[in-house]
Structures are given as structure tokens and as C-alpha cells.
DSSP file (Angstrom, degrees, kcal/mol; ACC not computed):
  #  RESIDUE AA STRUCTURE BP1 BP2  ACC     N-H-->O    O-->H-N    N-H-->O    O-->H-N    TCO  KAPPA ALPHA  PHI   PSI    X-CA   Y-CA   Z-CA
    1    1 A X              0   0    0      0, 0.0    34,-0.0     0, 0.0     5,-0.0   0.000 360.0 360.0 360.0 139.4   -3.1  -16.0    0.6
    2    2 A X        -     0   0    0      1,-0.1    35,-0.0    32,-0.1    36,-0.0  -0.154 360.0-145.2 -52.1 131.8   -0.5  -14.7    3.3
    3    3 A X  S    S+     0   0    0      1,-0.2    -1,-0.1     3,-0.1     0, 0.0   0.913  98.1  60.8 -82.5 -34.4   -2.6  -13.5    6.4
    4    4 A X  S    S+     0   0    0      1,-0.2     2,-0.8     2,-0.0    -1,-0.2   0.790 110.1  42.4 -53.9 -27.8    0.7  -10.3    6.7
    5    5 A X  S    S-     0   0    0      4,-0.0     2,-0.2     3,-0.0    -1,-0.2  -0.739  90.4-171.7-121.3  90.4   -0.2   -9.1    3.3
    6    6 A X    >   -     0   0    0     -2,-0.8     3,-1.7     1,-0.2     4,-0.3  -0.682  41.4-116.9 -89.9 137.2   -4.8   -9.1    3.2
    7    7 A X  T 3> S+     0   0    0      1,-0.3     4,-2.0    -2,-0.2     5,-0.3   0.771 113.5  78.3 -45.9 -30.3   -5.9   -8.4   -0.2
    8    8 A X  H 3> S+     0   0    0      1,-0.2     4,-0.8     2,-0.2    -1,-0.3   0.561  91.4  60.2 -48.7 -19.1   -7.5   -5.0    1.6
    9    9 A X  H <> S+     0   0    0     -3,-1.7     4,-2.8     3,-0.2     3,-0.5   0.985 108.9  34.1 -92.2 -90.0   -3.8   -3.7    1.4
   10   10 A X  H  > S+     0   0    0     -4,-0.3     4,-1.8     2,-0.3    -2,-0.2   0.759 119.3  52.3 -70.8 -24.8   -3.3   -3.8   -2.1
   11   11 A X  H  X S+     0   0    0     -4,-2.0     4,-2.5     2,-0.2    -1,-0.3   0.827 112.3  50.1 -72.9 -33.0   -7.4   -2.8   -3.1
   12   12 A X  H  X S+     0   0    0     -4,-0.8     4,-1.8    -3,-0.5    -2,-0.3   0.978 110.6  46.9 -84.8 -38.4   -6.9    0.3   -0.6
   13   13 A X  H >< S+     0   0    0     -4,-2.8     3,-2.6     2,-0.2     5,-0.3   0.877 113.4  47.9 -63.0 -77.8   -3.6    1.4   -2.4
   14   14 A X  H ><>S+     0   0    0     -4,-1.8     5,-1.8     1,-0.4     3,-1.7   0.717 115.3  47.6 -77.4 -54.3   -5.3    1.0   -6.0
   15   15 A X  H ><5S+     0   0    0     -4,-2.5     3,-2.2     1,-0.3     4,-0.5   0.910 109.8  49.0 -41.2 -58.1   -8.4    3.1   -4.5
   16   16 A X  T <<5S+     0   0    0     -3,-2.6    -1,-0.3    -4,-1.8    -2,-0.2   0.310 109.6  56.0 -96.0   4.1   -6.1    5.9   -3.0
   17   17 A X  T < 5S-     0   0    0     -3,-1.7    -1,-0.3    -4,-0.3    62,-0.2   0.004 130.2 -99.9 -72.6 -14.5   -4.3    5.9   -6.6
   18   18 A X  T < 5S+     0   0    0     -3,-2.2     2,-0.3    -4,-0.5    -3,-0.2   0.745  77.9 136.6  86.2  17.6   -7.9    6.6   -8.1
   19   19 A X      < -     0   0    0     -5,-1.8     2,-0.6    -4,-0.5    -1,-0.2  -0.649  37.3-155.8 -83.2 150.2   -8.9    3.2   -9.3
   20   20 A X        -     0   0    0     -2,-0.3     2,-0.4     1,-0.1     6,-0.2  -0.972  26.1-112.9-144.6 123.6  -12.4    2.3   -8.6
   21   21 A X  S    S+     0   0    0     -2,-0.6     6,-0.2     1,-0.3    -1,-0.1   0.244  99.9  81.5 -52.8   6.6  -13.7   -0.9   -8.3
   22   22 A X        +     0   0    0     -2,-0.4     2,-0.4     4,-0.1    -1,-0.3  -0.155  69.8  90.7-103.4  30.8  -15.8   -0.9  -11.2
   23   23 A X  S    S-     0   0    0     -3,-0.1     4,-0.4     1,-0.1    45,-0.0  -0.891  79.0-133.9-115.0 152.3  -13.0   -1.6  -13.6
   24   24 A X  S    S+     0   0    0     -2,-0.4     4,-0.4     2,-0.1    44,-0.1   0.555 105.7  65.8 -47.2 -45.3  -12.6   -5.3  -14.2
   25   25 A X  S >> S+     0   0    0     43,-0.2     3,-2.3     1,-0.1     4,-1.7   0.978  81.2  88.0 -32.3 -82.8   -8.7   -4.5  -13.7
   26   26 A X  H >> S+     0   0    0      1,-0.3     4,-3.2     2,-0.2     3,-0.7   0.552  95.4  19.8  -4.2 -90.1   -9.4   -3.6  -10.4
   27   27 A X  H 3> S+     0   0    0     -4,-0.4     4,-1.5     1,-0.3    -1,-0.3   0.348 114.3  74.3 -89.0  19.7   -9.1   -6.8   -8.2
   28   28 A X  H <> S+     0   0    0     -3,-2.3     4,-3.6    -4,-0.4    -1,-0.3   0.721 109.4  26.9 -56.8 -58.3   -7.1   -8.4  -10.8
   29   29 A X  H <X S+     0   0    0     -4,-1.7     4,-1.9    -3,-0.7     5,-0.3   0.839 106.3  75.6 -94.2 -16.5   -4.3   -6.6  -10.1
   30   30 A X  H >X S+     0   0    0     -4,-3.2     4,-2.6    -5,-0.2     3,-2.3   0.986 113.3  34.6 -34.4 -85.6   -5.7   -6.2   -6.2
   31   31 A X  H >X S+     0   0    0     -4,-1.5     4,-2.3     1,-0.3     3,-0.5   0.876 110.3  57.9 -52.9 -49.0   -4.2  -10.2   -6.4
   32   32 A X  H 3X S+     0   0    0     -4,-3.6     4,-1.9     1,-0.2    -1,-0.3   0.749 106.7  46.3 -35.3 -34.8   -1.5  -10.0   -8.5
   33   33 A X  H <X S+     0   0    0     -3,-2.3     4,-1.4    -4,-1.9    -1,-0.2   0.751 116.3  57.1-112.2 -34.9    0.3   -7.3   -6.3
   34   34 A X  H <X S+     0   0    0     -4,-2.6     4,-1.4    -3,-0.5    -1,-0.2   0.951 109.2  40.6  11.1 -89.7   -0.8  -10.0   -3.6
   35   35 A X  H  X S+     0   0    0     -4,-2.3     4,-2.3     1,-0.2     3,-0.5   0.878 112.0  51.2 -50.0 -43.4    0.7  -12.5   -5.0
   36   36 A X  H  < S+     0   0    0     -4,-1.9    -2,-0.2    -5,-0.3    -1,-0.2   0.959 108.6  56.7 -64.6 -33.3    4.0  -10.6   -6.0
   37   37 A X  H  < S+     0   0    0     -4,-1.4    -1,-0.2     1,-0.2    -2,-0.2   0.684 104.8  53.2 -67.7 -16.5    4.1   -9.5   -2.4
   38   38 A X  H  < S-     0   0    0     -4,-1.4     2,-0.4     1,-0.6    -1,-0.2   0.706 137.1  -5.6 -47.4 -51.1    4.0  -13.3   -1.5
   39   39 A X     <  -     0   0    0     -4,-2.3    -1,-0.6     1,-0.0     0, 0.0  -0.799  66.2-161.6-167.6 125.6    7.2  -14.4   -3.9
   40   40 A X  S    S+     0   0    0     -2,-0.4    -4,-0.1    -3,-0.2    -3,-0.1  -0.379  85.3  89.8 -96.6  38.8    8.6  -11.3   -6.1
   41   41 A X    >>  +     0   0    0      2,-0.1     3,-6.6    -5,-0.1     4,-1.1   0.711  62.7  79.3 -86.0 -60.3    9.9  -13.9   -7.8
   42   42 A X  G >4 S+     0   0    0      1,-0.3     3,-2.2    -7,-0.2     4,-0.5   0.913  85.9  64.4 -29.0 -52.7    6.5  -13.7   -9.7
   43   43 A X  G 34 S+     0   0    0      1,-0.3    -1,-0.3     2,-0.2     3,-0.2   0.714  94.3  55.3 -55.9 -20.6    7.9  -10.6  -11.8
   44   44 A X  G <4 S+     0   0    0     -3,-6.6    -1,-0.3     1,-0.1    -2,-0.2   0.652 116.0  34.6 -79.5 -11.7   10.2  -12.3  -13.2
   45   45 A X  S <X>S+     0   0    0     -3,-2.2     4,-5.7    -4,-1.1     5,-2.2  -0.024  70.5 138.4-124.6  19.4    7.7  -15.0  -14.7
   46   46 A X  I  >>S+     0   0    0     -4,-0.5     4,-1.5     3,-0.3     5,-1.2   0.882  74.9  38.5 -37.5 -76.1    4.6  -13.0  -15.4
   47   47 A X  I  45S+     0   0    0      1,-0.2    -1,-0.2     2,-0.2    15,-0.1   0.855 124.4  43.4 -39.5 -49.4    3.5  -14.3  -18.7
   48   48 A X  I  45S-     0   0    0      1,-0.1    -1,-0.2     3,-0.1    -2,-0.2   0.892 137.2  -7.4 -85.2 -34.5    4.5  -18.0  -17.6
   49   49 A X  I  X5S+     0   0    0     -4,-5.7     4,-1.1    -7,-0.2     5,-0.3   0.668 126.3  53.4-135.8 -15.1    3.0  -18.0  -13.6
   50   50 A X  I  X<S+     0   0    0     -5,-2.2     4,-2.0    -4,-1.5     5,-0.4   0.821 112.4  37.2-104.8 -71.4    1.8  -15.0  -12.6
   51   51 A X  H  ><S+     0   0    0     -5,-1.2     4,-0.9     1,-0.2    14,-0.2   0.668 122.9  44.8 -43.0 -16.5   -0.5  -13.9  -15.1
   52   52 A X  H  > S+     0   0    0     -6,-0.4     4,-0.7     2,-0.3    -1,-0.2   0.932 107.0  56.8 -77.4 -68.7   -1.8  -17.6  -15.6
   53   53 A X  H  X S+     0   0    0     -4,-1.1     4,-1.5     1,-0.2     3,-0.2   0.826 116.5  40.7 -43.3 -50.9   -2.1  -18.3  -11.7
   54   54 A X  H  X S+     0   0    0     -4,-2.0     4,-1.5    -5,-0.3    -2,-0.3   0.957 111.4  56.3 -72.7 -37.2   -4.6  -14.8  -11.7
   55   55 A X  H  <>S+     0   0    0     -4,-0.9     5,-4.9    -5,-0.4    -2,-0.2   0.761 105.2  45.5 -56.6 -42.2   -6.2  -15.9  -14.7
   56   56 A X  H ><5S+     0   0    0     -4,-0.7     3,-0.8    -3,-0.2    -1,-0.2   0.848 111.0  57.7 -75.0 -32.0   -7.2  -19.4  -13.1
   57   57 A X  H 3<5S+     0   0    0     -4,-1.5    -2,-0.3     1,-0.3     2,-0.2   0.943 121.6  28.5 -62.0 -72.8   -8.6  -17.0   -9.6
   58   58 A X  T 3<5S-     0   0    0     -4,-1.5    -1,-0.3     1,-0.1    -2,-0.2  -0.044 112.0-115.1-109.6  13.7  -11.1  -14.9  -12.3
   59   59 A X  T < 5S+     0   0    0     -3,-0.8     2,-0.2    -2,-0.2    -3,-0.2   0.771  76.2  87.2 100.4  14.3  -11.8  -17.2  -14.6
   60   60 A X  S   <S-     0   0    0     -5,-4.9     2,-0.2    -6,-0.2    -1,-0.1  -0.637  72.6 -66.4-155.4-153.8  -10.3  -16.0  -17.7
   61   61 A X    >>  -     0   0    0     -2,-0.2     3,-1.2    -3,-0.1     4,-0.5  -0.799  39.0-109.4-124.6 153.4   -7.0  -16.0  -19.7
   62   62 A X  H 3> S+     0   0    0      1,-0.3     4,-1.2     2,-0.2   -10,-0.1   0.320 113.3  52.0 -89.6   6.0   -3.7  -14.5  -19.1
   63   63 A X  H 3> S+     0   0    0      2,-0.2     4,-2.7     3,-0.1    -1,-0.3   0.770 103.3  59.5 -91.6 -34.7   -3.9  -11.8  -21.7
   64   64 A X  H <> S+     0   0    0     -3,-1.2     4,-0.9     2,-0.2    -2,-0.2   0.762 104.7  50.7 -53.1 -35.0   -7.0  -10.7  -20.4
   65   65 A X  H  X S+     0   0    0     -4,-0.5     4,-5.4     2,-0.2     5,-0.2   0.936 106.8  53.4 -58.7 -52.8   -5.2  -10.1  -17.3
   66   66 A X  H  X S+     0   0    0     -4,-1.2     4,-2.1     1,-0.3    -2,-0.2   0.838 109.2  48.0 -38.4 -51.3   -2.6   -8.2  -18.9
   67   67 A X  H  X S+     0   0    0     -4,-2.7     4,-1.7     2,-0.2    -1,-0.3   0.700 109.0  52.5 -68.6 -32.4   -5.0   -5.9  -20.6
   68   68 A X  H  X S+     0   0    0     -4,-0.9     4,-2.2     2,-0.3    -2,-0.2   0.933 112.3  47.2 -95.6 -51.6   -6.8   -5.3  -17.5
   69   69 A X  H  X S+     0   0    0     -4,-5.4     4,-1.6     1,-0.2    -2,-0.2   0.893 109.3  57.6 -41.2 -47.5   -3.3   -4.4  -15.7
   70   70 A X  H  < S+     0   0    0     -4,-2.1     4,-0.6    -5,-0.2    -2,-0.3   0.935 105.1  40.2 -26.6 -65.3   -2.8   -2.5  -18.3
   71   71 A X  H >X S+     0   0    0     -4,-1.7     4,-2.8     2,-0.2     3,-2.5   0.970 112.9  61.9 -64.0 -47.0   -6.1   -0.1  -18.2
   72   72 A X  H >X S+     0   0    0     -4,-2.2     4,-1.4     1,-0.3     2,-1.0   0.801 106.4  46.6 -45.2 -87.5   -5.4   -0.1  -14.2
   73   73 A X  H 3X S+     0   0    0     -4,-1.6     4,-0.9     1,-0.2    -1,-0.3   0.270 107.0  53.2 -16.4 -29.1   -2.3    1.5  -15.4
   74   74 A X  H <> S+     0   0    0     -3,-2.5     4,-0.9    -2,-1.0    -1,-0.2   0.853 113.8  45.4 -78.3 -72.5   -3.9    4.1  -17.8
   75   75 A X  H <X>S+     0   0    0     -4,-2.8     4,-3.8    -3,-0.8     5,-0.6   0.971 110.4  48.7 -71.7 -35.4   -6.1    5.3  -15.1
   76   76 A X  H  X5S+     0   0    0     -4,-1.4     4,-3.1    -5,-0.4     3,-0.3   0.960 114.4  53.2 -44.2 -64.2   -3.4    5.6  -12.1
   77   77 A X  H  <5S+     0   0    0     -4,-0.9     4,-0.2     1,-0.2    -1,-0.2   0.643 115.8  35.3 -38.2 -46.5   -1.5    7.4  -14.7
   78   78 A X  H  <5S+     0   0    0     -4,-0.9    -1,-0.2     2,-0.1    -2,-0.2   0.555 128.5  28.5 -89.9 -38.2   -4.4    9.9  -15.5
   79   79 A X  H  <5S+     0   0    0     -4,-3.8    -2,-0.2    -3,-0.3    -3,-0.2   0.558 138.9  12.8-117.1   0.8   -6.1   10.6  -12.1
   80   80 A X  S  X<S+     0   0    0     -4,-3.1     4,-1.1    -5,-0.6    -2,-0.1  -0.340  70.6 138.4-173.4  73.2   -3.0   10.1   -9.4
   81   81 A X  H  > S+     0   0    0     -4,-0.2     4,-0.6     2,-0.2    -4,-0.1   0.856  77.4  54.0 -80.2 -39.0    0.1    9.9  -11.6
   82   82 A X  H >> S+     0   0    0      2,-0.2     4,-1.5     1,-0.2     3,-1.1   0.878 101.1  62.7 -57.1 -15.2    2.0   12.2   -8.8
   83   83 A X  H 3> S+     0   0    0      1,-0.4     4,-2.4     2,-0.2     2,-0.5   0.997 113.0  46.9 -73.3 -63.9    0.8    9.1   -5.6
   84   84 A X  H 3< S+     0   0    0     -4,-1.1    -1,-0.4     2,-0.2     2,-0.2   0.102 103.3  48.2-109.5  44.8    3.0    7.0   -8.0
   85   85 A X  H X< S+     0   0    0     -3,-1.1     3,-8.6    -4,-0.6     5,-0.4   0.659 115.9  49.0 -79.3 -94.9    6.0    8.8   -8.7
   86   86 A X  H >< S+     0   0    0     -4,-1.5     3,-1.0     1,-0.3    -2,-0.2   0.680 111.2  51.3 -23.8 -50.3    6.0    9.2   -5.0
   87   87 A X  T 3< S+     0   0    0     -4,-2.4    -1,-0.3     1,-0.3    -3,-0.2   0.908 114.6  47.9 -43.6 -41.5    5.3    5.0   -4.9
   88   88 A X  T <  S-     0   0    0     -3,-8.6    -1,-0.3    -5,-0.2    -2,-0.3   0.200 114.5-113.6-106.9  18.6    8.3    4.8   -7.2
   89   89 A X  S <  S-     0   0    0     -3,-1.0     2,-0.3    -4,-0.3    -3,-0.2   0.770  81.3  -9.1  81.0   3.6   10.9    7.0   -5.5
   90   90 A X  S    S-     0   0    0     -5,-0.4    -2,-0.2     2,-0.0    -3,-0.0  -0.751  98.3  -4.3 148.9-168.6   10.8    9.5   -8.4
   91   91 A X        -     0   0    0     -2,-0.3     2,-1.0     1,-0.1    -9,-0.0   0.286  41.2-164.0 -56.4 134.7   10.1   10.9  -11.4
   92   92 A X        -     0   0    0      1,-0.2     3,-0.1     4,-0.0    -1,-0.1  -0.902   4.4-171.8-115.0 130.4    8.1    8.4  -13.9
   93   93 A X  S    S+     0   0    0     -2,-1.0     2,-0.3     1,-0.3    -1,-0.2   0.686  71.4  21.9-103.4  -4.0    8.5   10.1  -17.5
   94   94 A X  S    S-     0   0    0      3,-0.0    -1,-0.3     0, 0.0     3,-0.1  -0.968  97.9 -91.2-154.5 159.6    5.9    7.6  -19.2
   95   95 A X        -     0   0    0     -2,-0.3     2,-0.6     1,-0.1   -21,-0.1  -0.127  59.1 -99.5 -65.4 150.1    3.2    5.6  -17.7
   96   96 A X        -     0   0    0    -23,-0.3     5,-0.4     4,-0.1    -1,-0.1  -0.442  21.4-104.5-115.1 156.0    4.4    2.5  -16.9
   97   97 A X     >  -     0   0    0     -2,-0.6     4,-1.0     3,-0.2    -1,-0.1   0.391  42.9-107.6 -20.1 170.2    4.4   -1.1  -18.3
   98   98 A X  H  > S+     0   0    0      2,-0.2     4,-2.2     3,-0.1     5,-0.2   0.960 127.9  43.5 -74.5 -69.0    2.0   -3.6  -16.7
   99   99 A X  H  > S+     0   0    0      1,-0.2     4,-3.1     2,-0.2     5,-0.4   0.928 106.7  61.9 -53.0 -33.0    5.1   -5.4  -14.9
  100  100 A X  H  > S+     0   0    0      1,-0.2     4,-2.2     2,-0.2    -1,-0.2   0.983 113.9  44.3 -56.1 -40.3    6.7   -1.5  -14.0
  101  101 A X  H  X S+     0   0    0     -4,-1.0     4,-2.9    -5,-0.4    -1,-0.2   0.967 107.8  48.9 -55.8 -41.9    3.2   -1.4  -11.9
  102  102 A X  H  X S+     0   0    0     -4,-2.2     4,-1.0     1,-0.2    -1,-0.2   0.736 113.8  44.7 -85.8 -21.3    3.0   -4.2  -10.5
  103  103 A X  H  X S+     0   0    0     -4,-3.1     4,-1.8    -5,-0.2     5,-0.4   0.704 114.1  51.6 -59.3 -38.2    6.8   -4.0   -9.1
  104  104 A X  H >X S+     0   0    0     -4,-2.2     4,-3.9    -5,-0.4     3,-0.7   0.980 113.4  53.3 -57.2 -74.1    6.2   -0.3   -8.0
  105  105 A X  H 3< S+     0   0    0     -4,-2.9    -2,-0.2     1,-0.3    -3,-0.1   0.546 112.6  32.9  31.2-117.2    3.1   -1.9   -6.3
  106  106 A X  H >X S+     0   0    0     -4,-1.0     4,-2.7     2,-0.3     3,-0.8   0.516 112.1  58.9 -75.6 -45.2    4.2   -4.6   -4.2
  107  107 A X  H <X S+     0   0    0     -4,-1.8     4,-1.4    -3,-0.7     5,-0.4   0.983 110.8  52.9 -76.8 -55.6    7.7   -3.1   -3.1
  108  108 A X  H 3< S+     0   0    0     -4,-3.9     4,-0.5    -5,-0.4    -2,-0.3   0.703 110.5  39.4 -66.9  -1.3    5.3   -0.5   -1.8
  109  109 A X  H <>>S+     0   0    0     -3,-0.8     4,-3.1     3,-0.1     5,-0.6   0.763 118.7  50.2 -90.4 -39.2    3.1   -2.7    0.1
  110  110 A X  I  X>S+     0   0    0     -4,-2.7     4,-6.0     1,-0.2     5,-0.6   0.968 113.9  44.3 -45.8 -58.9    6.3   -4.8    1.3
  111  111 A X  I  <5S+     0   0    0     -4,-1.4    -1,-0.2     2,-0.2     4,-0.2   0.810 113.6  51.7 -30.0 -46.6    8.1   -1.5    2.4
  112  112 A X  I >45S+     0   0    0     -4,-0.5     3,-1.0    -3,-0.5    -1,-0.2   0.987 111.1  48.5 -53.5 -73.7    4.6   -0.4    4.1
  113  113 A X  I 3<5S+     0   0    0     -4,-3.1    -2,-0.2     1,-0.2    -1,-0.2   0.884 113.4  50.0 -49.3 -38.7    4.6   -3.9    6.0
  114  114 A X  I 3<<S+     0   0    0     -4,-6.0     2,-0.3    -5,-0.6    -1,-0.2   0.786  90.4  87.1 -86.4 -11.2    8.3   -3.4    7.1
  115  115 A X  S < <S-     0   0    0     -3,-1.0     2,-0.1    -5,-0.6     3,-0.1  -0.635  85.8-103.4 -84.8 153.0    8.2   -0.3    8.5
  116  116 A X        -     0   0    0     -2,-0.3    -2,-0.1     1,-0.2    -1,-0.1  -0.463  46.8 -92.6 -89.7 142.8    7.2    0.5   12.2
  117  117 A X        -     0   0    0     -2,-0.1    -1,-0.2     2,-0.1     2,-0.1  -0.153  39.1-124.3 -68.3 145.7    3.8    1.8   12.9
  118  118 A X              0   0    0      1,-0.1    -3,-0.0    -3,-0.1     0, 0.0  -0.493 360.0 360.0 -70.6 178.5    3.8    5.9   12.9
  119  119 A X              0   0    0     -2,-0.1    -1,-0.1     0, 0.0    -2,-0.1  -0.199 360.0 360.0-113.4 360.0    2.2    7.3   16.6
């Protein structure tokens, strides 16, 4: 994993979104949004490499991942839908897909990374 982008990145957004590490979800999607922030290339190829590639990191299969991006998705949606409107640059009128997260995500850690520290 890319030392610019530390998994702490993407686990402190999903906390400050209301997710709590006691979903299964959690650091699932912690790496995915990792990974996409690596090569967003990944988004285009979820089913075939990105979900697979997390699947082999945990141990489990790529549908399981899905579903577990999914629920992440359910609760962002339910305890800190307005943190991601704001994430996506505007109004989200239904909660959104597993890939719509994981693009919201990841442009918002890249964006984070490119921008100049506030003082």
C-alpha cells in the first residue's frame, strides 16, 4: 500500500461519516477506497479486480465484499448523509450504489491529499 495514501485516511473518513468499526464493512471498504485511491482505474473493474483483490486481503469472497460496502453505505446514509452530500459536491437524492461510494470516497481522499495544508 502507497505510504501518501495510509489506510488511517480512509478509516478516519468512514468514522467521521458515522461508521464504527464494528461492522465487518468497515475496513473492507477502509481498503477498497485505498486501493481506488492507488489506481481509480479500480472502479471501473470492481466485480473483476477490485472486489476480488479485497476479498483475497479478508479472506472471503467478492460478493461478501459487496454486501459489506453495501451496509457501509446504508449506515453513512442514515447517521451522516449531509458529510456526504458535502463529499459529493451536492445533493444525493438516494443512497448510493456500492461503486457511487466508493468513487465519492476516494476522489475525496485524493482531493484531501492535493490540497495544501490549511494554517
Amino acid at each position: 500500500m502507497n505510504d501518501l495514501f495510509p489506510m488511517s485516511d480512509a478509516c478516519g473518513l468512514l468514522s467521521c461519516l458515522g461508521v464504527t468499526a464494528n461492522y465487518r464493512g468497515f475496513f473492507q471498504t477502509a481498503y477498497a477506497v485505498q486501493l481506488c485511491v492507488e489506481d481509480p482505474e479500480r472502479l471501473q473493474q470492481l466485480t473483476n479486480r477490485l472486489y476480488p483483490e479485497v476479498a483475497r486481503q479478508y479472506n472471503t469472497n467478492w460478493r461478501a465484499i459487496e454486501r459489506n460496502i453495501r451496509t457501509v453505505s446504508i449506515v453513512i446514509w442514515r447517521k451522516n448523509r449531509t458529510l456526504l452530500e458535502q463529499l459529493a459536491c451536492g445533493p444525493l437524492f438516494e443512497r448510493p450504489t456500492p461503486t457511487q461510494l466508493l468513487a465519492i470516497l476516494s476522489t475525496s481522499l485524493l482531493l484531501a491529499q492535493k490540497s495544501p495544508p490549511r494554517t
